[in-house]
C-alpha positions as CSV (number, residue, x, y, z in Angstrom):
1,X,111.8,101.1,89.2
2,X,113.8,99.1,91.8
3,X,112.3,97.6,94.6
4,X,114.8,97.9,97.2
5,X,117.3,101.2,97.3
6,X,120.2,100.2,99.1
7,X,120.4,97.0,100.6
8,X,117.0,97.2,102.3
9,X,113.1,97.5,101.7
10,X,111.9,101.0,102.6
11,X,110.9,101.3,106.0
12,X,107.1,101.7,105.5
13,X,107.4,98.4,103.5
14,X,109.2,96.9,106.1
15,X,106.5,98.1,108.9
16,X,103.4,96.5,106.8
17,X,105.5,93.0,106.6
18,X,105.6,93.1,110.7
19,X,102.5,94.1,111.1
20,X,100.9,90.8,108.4
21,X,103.2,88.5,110.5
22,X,102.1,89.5,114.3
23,X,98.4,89.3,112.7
24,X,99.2,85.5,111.3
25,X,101.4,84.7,114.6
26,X,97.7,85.8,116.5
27,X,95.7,83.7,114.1
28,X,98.0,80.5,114.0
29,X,98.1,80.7,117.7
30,X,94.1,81.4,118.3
31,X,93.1,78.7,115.7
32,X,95.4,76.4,117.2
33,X,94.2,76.7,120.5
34,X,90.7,76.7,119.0
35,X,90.8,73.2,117.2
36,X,92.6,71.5,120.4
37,X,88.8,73.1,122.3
38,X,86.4,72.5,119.4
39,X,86.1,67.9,118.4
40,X,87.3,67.6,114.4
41,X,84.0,66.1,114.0
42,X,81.6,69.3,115.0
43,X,81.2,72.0,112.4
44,X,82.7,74.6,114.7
45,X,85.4,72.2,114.6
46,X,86.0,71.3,110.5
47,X,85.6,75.3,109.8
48,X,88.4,75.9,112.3
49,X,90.4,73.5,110.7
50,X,89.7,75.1,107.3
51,X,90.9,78.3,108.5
52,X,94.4,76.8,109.4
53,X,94.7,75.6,106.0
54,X,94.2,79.2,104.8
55,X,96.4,80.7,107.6
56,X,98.9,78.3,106.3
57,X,98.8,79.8,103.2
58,X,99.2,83.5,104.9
59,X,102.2,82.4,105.9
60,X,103.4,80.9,102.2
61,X,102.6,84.4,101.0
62,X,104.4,85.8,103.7
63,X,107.6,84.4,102.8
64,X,107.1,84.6,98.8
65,X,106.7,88.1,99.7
66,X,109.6,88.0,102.2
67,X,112.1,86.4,99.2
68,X,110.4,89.0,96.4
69,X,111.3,91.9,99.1
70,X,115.1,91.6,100.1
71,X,115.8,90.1,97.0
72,X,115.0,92.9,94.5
73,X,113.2,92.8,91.3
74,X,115.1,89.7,89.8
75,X,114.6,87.9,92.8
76,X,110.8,88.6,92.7
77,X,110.3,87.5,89.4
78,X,112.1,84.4,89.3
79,X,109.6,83.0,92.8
80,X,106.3,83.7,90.5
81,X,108.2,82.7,87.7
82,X,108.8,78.9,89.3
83,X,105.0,79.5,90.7
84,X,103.7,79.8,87.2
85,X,105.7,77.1,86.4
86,X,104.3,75.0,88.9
87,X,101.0,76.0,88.5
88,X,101.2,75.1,84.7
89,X,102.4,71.3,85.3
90,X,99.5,71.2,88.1
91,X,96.6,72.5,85.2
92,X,98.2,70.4,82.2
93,X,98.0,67.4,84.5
94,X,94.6,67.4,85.4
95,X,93.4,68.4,81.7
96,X,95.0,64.9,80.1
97,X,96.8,65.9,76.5
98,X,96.9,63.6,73.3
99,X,100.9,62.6,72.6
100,X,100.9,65.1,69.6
101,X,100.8,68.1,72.3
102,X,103.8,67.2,73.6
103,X,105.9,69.8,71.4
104,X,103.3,72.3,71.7
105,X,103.8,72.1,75.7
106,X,107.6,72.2,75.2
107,X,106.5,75.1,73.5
108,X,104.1,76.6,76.7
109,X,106.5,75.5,79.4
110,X,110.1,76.6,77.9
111,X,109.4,79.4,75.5
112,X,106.1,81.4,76.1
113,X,106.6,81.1,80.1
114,X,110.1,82.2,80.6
115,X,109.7,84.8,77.6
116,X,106.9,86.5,79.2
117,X,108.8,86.9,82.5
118,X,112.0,88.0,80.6
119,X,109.7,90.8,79.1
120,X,108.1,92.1,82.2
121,X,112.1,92.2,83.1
122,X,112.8,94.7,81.0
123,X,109.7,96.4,81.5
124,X,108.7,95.8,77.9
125,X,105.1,96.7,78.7
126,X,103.2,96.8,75.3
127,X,104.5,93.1,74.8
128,X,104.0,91.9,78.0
129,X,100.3,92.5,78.0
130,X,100.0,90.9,74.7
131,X,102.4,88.0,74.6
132,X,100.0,85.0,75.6
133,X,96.9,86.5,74.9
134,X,97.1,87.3,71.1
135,X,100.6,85.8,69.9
136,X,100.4,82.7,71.9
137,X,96.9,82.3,71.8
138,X,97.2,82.2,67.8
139,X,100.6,79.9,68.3
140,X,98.8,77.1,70.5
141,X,96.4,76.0,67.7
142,X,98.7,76.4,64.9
143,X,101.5,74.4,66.3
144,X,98.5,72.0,67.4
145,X,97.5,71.5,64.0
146,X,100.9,70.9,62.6
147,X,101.2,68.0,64.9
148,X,98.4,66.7,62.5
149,X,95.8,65.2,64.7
150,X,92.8,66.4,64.9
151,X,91.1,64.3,67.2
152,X,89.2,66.8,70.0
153,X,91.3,69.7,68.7
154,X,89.5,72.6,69.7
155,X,89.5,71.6,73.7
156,X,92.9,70.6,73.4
157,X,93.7,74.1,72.1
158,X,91.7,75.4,74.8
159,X,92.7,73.4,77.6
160,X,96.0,74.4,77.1
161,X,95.2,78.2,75.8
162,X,93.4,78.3,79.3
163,X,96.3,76.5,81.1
164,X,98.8,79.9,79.8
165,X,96.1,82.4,80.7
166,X,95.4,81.2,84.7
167,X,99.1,80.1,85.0
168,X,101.4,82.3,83.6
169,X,99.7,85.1,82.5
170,X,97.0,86.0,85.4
171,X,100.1,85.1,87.7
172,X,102.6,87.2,86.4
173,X,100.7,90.5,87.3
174,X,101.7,89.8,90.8
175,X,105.4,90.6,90.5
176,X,104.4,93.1,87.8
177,X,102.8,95.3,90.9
178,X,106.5,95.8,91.8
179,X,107.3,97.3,88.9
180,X,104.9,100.0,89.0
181,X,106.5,103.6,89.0
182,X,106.0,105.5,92.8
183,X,108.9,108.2,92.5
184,X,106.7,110.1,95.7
185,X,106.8,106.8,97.5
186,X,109.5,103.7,97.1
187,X,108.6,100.5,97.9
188,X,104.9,101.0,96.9
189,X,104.7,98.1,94.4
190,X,105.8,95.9,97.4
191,X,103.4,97.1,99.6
192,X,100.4,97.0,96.4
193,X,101.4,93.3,96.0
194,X,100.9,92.4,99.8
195,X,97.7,94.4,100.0
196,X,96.3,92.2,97.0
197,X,97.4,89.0,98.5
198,X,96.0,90.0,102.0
199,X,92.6,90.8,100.7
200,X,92.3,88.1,98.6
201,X,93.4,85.2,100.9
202,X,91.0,86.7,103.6
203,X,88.0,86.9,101.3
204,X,88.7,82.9,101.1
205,X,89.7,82.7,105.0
206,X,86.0,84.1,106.1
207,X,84.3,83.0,103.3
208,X,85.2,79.5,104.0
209,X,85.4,79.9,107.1
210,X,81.2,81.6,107.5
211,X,80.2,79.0,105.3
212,X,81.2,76.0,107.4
213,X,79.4,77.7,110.4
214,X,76.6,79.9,109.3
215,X,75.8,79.2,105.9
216,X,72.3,78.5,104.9
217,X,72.1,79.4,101.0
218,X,74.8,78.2,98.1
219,X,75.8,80.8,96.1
220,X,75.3,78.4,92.9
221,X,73.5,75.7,93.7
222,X,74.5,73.6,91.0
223,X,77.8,74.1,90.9
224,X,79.2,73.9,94.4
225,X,77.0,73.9,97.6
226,X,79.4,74.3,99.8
227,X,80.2,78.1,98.8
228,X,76.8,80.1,100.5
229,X,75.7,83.6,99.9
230,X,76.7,84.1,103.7
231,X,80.3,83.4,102.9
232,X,80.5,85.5,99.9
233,X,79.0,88.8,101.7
234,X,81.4,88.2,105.0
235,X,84.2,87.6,102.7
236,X,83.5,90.6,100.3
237,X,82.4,92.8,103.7
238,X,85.9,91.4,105.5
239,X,87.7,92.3,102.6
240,X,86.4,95.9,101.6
241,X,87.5,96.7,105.6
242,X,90.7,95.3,105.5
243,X,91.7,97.2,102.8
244,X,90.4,100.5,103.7
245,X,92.8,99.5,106.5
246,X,95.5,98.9,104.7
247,X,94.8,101.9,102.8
248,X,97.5,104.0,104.8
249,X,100.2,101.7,103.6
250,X,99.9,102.3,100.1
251,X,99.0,105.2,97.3
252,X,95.5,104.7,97.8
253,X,92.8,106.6,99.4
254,X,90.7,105.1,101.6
255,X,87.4,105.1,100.0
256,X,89.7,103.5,96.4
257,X,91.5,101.1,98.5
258,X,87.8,99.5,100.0
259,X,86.5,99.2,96.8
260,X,89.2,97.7,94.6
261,X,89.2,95.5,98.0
262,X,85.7,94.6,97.4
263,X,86.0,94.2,93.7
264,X,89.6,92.0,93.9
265,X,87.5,89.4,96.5
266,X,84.4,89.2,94.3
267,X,87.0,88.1,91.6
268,X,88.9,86.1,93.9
269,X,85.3,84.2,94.5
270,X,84.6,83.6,91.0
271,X,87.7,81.8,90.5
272,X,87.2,79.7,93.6
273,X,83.6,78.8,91.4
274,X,85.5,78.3,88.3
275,X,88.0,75.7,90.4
276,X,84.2,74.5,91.5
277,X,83.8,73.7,88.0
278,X,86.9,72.2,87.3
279,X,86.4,69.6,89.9
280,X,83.2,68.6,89.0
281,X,84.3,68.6,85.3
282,X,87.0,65.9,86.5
283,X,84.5,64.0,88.8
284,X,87.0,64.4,91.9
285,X,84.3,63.8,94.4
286,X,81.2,62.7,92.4
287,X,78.3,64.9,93.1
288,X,79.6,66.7,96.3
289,X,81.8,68.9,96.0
290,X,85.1,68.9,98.9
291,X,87.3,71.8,99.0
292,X,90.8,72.3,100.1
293,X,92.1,69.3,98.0
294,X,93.8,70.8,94.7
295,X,97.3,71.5,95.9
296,X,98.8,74.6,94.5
297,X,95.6,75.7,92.2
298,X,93.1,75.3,95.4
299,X,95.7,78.2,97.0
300,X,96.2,80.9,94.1
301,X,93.4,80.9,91.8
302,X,91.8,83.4,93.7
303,X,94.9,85.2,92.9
304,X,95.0,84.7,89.8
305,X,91.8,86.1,88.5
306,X,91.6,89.0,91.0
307,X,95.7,90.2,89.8
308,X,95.1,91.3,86.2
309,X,92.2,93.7,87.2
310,X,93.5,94.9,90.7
311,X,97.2,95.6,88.0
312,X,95.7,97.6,85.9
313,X,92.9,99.3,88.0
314,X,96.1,100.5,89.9
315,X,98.3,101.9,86.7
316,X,95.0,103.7,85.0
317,X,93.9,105.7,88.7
318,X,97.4,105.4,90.3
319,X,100.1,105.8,87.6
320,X,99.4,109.3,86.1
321,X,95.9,108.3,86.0
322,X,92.8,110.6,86.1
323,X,93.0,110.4,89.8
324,X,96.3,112.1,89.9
325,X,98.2,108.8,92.2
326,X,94.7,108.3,94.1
């Protein structure tokens, strides 16, 4: 299951990597051009802004997918495997741990992360699925425990249970898209893994981007009035097309590719909600909630909720499935 035969990508992977960047080049230069036209202070001009952010963060995925691409499986898993590692420190930090959770982050950080990328390596499958969800998940409170304090134990167990999940686990179906057997079609994991990333980071794009000019009516009031209903139907509607678009780059048929599209950005809005939470669980902006502001987290949780499902949604229909490769 090798990414790249030879030296180079296959050429169909190589066409959909042009074709993302002359889209971004055409975004970065229209949204440029737009906030120079539009004052920071209008709300035309603070939801162009937004969308540079996001385009910004087209063009991080571009090159993650760029390294991941010419440098071949290894290469691939090593990026998400310093992502997840990064991600990690950024959850553990703003969920403050006691002194007697030190070891059991040793334990999080240099054991459970690095082992579940080593067994995705080796394409150990019926471990990899399992790894953090039961054998971790049972480790975390045990060595917690041992550390014999029990002062708030179960949401230290779960802050840092939760911490694995979102940070190592959730991200390390990315890189396991490229390991996905396509003997009819090399290069398809490649192309699967920038499909999910394009979909997901333009639900956020036009959701964010409809909600700072048209939207009238928060999706959860209570919870973040910033995200509207508005936003969540363009995003889901911008989505869905994109990848029926996209479609022709990978094993999917159209009418598959639109709706795991539409699922994927539905999940890629309930983590946005879920980061929501997280802020107003840490009081980062008192009652009113400001996105954007939540470094690495802020740019991947959507990612990281929609991965598992789009992952395994792909191997049941795709793989040998009941679909016979969609």
């Amino acid at each position: 299951m090798n990414l790249c035969h030879g030296n180079m990508p296959p050429a169909a992977t190589i066409r959909m990597l042009i074709s993302f960047v002359t889209v971004l080049v055409f975004l970065s230069l229209a949204g440029w051009l737009a906030a120079r036209i539009l004052p920071p202070e209008t709300r035309g001009g603070q939801a162009v802004r937004r969308l540079l952010r996001r385009v910004r963060g087209f063009w991080g995925v571009g090159l993650v997918f760029g390294v991941a691409m010419f440098t071949g499986n290894l290469g691939s898993l090593l990026v998400f495997a310093a992502s997840s590692f990064l991600l990690l420190r950024e959850l553990v930090t703003i969920t403050p741990t006691r002194r007697a959770d030190h070891r059991t982050l040793f334990w999080a950080f240099f054991v459970i992360l690095p082992l579940q990328y080593a067994v995705l390596s080796i394409d150990w499958y019926g471990l990899f699925v399992v790894l953090i969800p039961v054998y971790a998940f049972l480790f975390i409170p045990i060595r917690i425990a041992a550390a014999q304090d029990s002062e708030r134990f179960l949401e230290r167990a779960a802050k840092v249970q939760w911490a694995l999940m979102i940070g190592v686990y959730c991200v390390s179906y990315a890189p396991a898209l490229l390991r996905l057997p396509f003997p009819k079609e090399p290069g398809a994991g490649a192309r699967l893994l920038l499909f999910l990333c394009v979909v997901v980071q333009a639900n956020d794009a036009v959701h964010e981007l409809v909600d700072g000019l048209w939207g009238r009516h928060a999706l959860v009031p209570g919870m973040d009035r910033e995200r509207t209903i508005e936003g969540f139907v363009a995003g889901v509607a911008v989505g869905s097309g994109l990848g029926a678009i996209l479609s022709g780059f990978t094993p999917m048929a159209l009418w598959f590719a639109a709706a795991l599209a539409a699922l994927v950005c539905m999940l890629g809005s309930g983590g946005q909600l879920c980061l929501s939470a997280i802020r107003r669980e840490r009081g980062r902006d008192g009652i009113v909630v400001t996105r954007g502001r939540d470094g690495m987290m802020g740019r991947v949780i959507s990612l990281c909720f929609a991965a598992p499902v789009f992952f395994h949604f792909v191997r049941f229909f795709g793989v040998g499935g009941p679909l016979g490769g969609l």
